[in-house]
C-alpha positions in Angstrom: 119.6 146.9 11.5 116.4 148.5 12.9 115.1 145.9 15.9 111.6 145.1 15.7 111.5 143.5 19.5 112.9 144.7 22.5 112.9 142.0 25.7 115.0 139.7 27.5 115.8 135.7 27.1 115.3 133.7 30.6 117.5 131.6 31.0 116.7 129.9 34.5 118.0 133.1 37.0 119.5 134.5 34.6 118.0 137.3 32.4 119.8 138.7 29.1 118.5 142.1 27.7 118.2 141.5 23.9 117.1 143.3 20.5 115.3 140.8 18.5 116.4 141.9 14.4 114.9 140.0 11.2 117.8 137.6 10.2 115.9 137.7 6.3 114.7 140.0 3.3 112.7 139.8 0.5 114.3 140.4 -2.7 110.9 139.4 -4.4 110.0 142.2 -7.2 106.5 143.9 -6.5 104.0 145.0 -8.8 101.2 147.7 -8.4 98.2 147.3 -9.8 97.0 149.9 -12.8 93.9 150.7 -14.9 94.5 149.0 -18.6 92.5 151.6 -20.1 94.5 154.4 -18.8 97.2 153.3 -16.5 96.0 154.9 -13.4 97.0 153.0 -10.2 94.0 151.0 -8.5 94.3 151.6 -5.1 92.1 149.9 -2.1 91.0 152.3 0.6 89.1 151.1 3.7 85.6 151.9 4.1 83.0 151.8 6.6 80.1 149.5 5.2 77.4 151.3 7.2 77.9 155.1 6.8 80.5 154.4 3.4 82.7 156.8 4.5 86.5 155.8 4.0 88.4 155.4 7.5 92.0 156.4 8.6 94.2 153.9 10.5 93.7 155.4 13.9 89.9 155.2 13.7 90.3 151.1 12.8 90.3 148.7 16.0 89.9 144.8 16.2 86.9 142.8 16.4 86.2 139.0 16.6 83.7 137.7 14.4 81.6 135.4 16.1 79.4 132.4 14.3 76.1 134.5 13.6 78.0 137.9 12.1 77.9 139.4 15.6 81.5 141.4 16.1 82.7 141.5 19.0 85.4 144.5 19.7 88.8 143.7 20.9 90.9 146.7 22.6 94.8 146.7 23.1 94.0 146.8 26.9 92.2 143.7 26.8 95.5 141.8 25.2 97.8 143.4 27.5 95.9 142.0 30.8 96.2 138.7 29.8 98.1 136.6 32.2 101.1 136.4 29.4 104.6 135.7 31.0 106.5 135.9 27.6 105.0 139.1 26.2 108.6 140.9 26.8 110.3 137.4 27.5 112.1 134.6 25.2 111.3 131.7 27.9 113.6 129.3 27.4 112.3 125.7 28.0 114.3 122.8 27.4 117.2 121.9 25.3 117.1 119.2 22.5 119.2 118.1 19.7 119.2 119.6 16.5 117.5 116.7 14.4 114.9 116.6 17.2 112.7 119.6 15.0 110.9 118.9 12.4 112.0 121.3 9.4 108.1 121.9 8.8 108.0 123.7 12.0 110.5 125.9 9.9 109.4 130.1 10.1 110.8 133.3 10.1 114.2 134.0 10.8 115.6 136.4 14.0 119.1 137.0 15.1 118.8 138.2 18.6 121.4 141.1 19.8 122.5 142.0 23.1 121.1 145.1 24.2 123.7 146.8 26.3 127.4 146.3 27.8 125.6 144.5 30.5 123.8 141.6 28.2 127.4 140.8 26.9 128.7 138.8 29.3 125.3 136.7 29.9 124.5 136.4 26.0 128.3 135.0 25.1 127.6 132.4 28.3 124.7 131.3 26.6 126.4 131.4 23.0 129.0 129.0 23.9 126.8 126.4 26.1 125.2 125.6 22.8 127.7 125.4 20.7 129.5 123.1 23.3 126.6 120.9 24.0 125.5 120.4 20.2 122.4 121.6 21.1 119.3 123.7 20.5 117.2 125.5 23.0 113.6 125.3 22.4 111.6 128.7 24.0 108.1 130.4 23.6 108.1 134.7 23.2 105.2 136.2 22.4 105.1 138.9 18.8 102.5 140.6 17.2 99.9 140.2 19.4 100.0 136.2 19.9 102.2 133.5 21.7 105.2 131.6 19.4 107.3 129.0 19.6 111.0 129.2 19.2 114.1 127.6 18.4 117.8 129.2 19.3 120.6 128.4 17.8 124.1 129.7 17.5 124.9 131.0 14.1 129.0 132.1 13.5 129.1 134.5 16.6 125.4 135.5 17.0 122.6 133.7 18.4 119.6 133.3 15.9 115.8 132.3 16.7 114.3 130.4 13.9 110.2 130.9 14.8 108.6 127.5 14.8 105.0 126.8 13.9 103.2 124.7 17.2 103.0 120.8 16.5 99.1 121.2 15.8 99.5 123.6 12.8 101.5 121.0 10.8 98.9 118.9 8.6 99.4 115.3 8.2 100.3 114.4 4.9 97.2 112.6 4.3 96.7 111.4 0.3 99.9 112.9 -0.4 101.4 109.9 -1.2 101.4 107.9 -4.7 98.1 105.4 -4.4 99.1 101.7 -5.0 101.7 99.7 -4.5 104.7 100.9 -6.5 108.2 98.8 -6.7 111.7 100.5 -7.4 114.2 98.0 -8.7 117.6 98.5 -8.0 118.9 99.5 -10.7 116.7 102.3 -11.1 117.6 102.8 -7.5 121.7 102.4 -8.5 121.1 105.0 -11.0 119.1 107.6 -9.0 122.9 107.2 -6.4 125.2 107.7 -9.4 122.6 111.0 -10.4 123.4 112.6 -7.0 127.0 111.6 -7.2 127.4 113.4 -9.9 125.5 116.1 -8.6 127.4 115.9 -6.0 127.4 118.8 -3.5 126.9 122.8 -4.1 127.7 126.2 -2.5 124.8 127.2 -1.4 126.2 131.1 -1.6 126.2 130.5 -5.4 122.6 130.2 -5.9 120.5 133.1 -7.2 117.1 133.7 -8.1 116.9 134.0 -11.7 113.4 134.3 -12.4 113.8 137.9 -10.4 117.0 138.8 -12.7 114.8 137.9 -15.7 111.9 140.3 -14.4 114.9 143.1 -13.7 116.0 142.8 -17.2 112.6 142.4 -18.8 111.6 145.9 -17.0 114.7 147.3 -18.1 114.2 146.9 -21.9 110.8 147.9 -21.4 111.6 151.1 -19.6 114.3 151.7 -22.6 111.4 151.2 -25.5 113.0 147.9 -26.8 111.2 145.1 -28.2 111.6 142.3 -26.3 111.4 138.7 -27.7 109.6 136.2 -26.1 111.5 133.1 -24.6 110.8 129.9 -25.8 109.6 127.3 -23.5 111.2 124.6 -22.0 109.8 121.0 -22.7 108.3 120.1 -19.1 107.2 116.4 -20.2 103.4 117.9 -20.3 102.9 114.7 -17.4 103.7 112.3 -20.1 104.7 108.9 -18.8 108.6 108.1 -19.8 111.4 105.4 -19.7 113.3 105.7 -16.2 115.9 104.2 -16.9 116.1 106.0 -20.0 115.8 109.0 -18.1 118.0 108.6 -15.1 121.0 107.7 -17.9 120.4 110.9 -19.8 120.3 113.0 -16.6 123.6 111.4 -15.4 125.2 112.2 -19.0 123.9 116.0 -18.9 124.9 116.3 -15.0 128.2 115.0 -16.2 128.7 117.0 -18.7 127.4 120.5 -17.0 130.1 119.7 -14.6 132.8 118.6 -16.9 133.4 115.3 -15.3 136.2 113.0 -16.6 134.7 110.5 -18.8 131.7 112.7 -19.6 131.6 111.9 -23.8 128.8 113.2 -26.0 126.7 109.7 -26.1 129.2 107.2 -26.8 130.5 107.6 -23.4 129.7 106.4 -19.8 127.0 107.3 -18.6 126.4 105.2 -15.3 128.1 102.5 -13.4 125.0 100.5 -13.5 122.9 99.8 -16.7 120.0 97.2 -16.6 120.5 93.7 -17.5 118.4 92.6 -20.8 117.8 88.7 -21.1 118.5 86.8 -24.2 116.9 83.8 -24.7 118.4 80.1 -26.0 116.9 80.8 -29.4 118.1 83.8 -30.0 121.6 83.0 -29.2 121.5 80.1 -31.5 120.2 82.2 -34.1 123.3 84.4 -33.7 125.7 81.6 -33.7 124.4 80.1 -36.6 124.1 83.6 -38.2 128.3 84.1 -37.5 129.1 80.6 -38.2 127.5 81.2 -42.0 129.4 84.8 -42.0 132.5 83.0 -41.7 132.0 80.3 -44.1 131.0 82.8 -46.6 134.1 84.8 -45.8 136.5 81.3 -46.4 134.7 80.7 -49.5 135.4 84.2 -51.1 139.1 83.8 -50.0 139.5 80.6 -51.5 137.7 82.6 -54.7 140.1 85.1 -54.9 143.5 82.9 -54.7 145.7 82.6 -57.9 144.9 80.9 -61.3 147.3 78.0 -61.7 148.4 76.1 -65.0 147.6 72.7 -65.4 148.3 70.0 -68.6 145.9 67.5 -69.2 146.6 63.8 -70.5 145.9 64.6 -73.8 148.6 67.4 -74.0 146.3 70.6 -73.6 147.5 73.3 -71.8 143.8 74.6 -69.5 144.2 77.6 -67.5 141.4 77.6 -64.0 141.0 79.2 -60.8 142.5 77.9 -57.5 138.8 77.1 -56.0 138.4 75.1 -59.4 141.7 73.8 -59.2 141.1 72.7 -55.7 138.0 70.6 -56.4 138.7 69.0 -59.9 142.2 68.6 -60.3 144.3 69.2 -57.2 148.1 68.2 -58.5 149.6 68.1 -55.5 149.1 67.3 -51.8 150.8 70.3 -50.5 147.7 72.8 -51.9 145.2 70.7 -50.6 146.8 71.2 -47.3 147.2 74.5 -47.9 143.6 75.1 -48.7 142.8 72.8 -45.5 145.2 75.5 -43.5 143.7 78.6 -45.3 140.1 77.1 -44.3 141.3 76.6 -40.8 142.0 80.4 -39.9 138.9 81.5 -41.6 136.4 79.2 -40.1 135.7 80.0 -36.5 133.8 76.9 -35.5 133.8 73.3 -35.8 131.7 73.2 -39.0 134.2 74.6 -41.2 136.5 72.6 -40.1 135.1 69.5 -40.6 133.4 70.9 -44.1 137.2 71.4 -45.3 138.6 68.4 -44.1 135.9 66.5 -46.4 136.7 68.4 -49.8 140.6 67.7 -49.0 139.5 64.0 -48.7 137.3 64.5 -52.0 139.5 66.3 -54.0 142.5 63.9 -53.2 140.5 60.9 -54.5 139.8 62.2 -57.3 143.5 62.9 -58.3 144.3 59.9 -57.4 141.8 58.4 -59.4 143.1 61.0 -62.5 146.6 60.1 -62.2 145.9 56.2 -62.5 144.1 57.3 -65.3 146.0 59.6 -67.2 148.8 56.7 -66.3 147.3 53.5 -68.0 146.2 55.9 -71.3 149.9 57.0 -71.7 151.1 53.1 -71.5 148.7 52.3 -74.0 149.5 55.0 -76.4 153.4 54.1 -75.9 152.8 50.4 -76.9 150.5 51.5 -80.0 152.9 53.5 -81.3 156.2 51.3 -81.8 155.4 48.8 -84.3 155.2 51.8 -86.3 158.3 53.2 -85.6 159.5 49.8 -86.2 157.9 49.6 -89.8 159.5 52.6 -90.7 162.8 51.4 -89.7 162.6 48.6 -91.9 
């Protein structure tokens, strides 16, 4: 890798020649610009705005533009007399924890190489005092005309110098935040953890930039003379305000099922080891009860519907054929069906209701055989007695 610095770190006494390299690259695809009409390429020269003659790079110089317009010219020499102690030095200044910089201060990247067999033994001391103190060393250097600020750190066996803007070139985050006073609940907070469980954790070696493949192979078909078919757009939400909850749910069942969890179903699943609690009020309970107490009444009547048909004689010697629900109301020959019917009732009815509703036609119905048999009883006596002077007079 070509350096693009040549210097030393100071480090106290102790100086270590170094090659400063760029630690980074930019993969980004670049475009020239091109006349529609034509396709010639538009290029920018420089030009002088008083005699409008274009200018070569060795006749152009610096200049500072002062309030009223008035440039004032800025040579090389002039920079290079400044008092500047880091100009060819990374001045090391304290050393701080990690967590101590703020990633805004975040710039470019530099590995720094030692420059020489005589740099080796100085730049490894320095290598493994950071790694064995857990801690970052915090330097100016001065590049491209102007003083920076610096952060060195040891990455695998090389140490690298992440640039670092000064404290007053961060902004505040003024009016960045959300206006008003917004409330999370927890389980919209409960959610959002199980959603980055799920996520859970990535190689970060695995991530690509597919936008750029997409441009790669867009200029490839093009460059081949094929059509190519435009993509169709992904629903953003166009700002529209939606359900959370809804949305935190969905996300967990998609995350789940990009990363074929276990327990990750198609809907009927999972989804989240918290879901929001919905209230039901007295009235609507009651409703339900009384809604599954009728369901089951309903279901003992059509069972009682559907028993047998049974044969029954009546006191006047006809045979009359009914169902067992009509049996079980009017007639009712025997005890044991009654309970029967009382049992049958029993296992169908699910609350106290039934119960007690079954109990009462038991007590109906056996009154009214009771009352039947007394009947059915006296008539036959009657009918005997009736009938034997006859039988006498034809004796005679």
């Amino acid at each position: 890798m070509r350096s693009i610095w040549n210097g030393a770190i100071s480090f106290g006494l102790v100086s270590i020649p170094i090659k400063l390299v760029n630690a980074t690259e930019n993969h980004s695809i670049s475009f020239r610009q091109i006349h529609l009409a034509d396709g010639g390429r538009i290029r920018y020269r420089k030009v002088c705005e008083l005699d409008e003659e274009e200018v070569s790079g060795g006749e152009i110089g610096k200049a500072y533009e002062d309030a009223d317009g008035t440039m004032i010219p800025i040579t090389d020499e002039d920079l290079a007399q400044l008092p500047l102690p880091t100009a060819k030095t990374i001045e090391i200044v304290a050393f701080v924890p990690a967590d101590r910089i703020d990633p805004l201060q975040m710039d470019a990247a530099y590995y720094l190489s030692a420059n020489g067999v005589p740099a080796a033994k100085p730049y490894t001391l320095l290598r493994e005092a950071l790694k064995r103190s857990n801690r970052v060393a915090v330097a100016k250097y001065a590049l491209r005309g102007r003083e920076r600020l610096g952060m060195l750190r040891v990455v695998d066996d090389v140490i690298a110098m992440h640039g670092l803007l000064w404290p007053d070139e961060i902004r505040a985050p003024q009016d960045a935040a959300p206006d008003g006073d917004i409330t999370v609940r927890d389980a919209e907070l409960d959610l959002a953890d199980a959603l980055m469980d799920t996520l859970g954790e990535v190689d970060m070696d695995s991530l690509h930039d597919d936008y750029r493949e997409a441009v790669e192979e867009l200029v490839a078909a093009k460059a081949a003379g094929e059509i190519v078919l435009p993509a169709e757009p992904e629903d953003t939400g166009d700002g529209k305000v939606i359900d959370l909850i809804a949305a935190l749910e969905n996300s967990v069942r998609a995350a789940r099922k990009s990363r074929n969890v276990e327990g990750a179903g198609d809907g009927d699943g999972d989804m989240a080891d918290v879901h929001p609690i919905k209230k039901t009020s007295s009235k609507t309970s009651g409703k339900t009860a009384r809604t599954t107490e009728a369901e089951q009444t309903t279901k003992t009547e059509q069972t009682t519907g559907t028993a047998k048909k049974t044969t029954h004689r009546t006191p006047t010697g006809k045979t009359v054929t009914r169902s067992g629900s009509s049996t079980a109301k009017k007639s009712a020959p025997k005890s044991t069906g009654a309970k029967k019917s009382t049992s049958t009732a029993k296992k169908s009815a699910g609350s106290a209701g039934s119960r007690t509703t079954a109990k009462k036609s038991t007590t109906k119905t056996a009154t009214k055989t009771a009352t039947k048999k007394r009947t059915s009883s006296s008539s036959g006596g009657t009918t005997a007695k009736k009938s034997a002077p006859s039988r006498k007079r034809t004796s005679a």
